[in-house]
C-alpha positions in Angstrom: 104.9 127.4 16.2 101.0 127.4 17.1 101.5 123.6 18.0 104.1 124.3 20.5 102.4 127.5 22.2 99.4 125.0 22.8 101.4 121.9 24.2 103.0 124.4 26.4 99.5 126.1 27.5 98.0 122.2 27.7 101.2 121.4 29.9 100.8 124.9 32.2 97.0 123.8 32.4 97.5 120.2 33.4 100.3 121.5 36.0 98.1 124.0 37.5 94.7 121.4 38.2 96.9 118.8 39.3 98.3 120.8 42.1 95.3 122.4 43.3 93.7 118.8 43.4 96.2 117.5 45.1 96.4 120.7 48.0 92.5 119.9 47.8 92.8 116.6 48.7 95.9 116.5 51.6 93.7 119.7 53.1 90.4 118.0 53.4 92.0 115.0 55.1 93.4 117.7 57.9 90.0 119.7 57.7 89.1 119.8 61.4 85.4 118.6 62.0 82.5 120.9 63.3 81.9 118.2 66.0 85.1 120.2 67.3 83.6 123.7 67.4 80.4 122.9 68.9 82.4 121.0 71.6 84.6 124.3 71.8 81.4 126.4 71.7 79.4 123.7 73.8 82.5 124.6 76.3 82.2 127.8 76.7 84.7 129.0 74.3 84.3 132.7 72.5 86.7 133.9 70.1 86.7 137.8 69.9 88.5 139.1 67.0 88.2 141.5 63.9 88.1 141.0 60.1 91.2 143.2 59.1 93.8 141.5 62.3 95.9 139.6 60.2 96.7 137.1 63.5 92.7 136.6 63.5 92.8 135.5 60.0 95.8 133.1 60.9 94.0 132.0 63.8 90.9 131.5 61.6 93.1 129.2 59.1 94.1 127.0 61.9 90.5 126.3 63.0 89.4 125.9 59.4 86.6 126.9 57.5 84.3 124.0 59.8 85.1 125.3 63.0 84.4 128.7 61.9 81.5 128.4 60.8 79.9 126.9 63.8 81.7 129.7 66.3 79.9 132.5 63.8 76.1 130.3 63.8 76.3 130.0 67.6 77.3 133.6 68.4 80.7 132.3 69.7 83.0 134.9 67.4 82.7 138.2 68.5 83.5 140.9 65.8 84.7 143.7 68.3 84.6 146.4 65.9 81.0 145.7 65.7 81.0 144.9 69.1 83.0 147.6 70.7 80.4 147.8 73.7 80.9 143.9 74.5 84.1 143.7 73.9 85.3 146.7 75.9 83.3 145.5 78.8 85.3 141.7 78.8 88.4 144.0 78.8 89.7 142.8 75.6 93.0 144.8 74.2 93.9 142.8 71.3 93.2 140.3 68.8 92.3 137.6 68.6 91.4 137.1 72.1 89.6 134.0 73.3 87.7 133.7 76.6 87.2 130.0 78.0 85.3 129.9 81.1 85.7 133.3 82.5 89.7 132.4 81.6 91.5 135.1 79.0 93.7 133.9 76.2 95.6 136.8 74.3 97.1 136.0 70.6 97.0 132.6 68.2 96.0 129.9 70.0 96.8 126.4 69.0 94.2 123.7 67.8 96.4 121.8 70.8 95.6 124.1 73.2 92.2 125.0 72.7 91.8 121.3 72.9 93.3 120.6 76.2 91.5 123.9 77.9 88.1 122.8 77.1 88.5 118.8 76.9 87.4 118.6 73.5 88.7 115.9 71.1 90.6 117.0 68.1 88.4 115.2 64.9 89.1 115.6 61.2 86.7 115.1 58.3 
């Protein structure tokens, strides 16, 4: 009986790792590259948002974790709760909101999009 209960926790073990490695793997190939948010951010692109909007978060998942991370180190993601001052002064009303040379885009924006708006490449690491 104990042999059994551990074949059947080796098997649950083995099953578990081998499908986050694999997720780990087919996401880093789709990760996009910072090169892309410091074009996005080198192009005048702010995304104003806030931590609990669930569409931010989805909108934060499509940039990745890359692209994120160079909007927050160059001031280019605007947390309006924190902000309320700036944010009521660029008339934003919802979340996420992104504002590409003096333009307004309301709601989830596509990788596609933001890419044609501001001419910047789409790159992957």
């Amino acid at each position: 009986m104990k042999k059994s209960i551990w074949i059947m926790i080796i098997i649950l073990a083995l099953g578990i790792f081998g499908y986050y490695g694999i997720t780990a793997f087919v996401i880093k190939g789709n990760t996009l590259s910072s090169e892309f948010g410091q074009c996005l951010v080198d192009n005048g692109a702010v995304f104003y948002g806030a931590e609990w909007c669930t569409h931010c978060q989805s909108q934060k998942e499509l940039l990745g974790r890359n692209v994120v991370k160079v909007l927050y180190d160059n001031n280019a993601y605007i947390e309006c709760p924190e902000n309320k001052k700036l944010c009521d002064s660029k008339e934003i009303t919802g979340y996420p909101t992104w504002i590409i040379n003096g333009t307004k885009y309301e709601g989830v924006q596509s990788i596609e999009l933001l890419s044609s708006i501001t001419s910047c490449e789409l790159s992957y690491e």
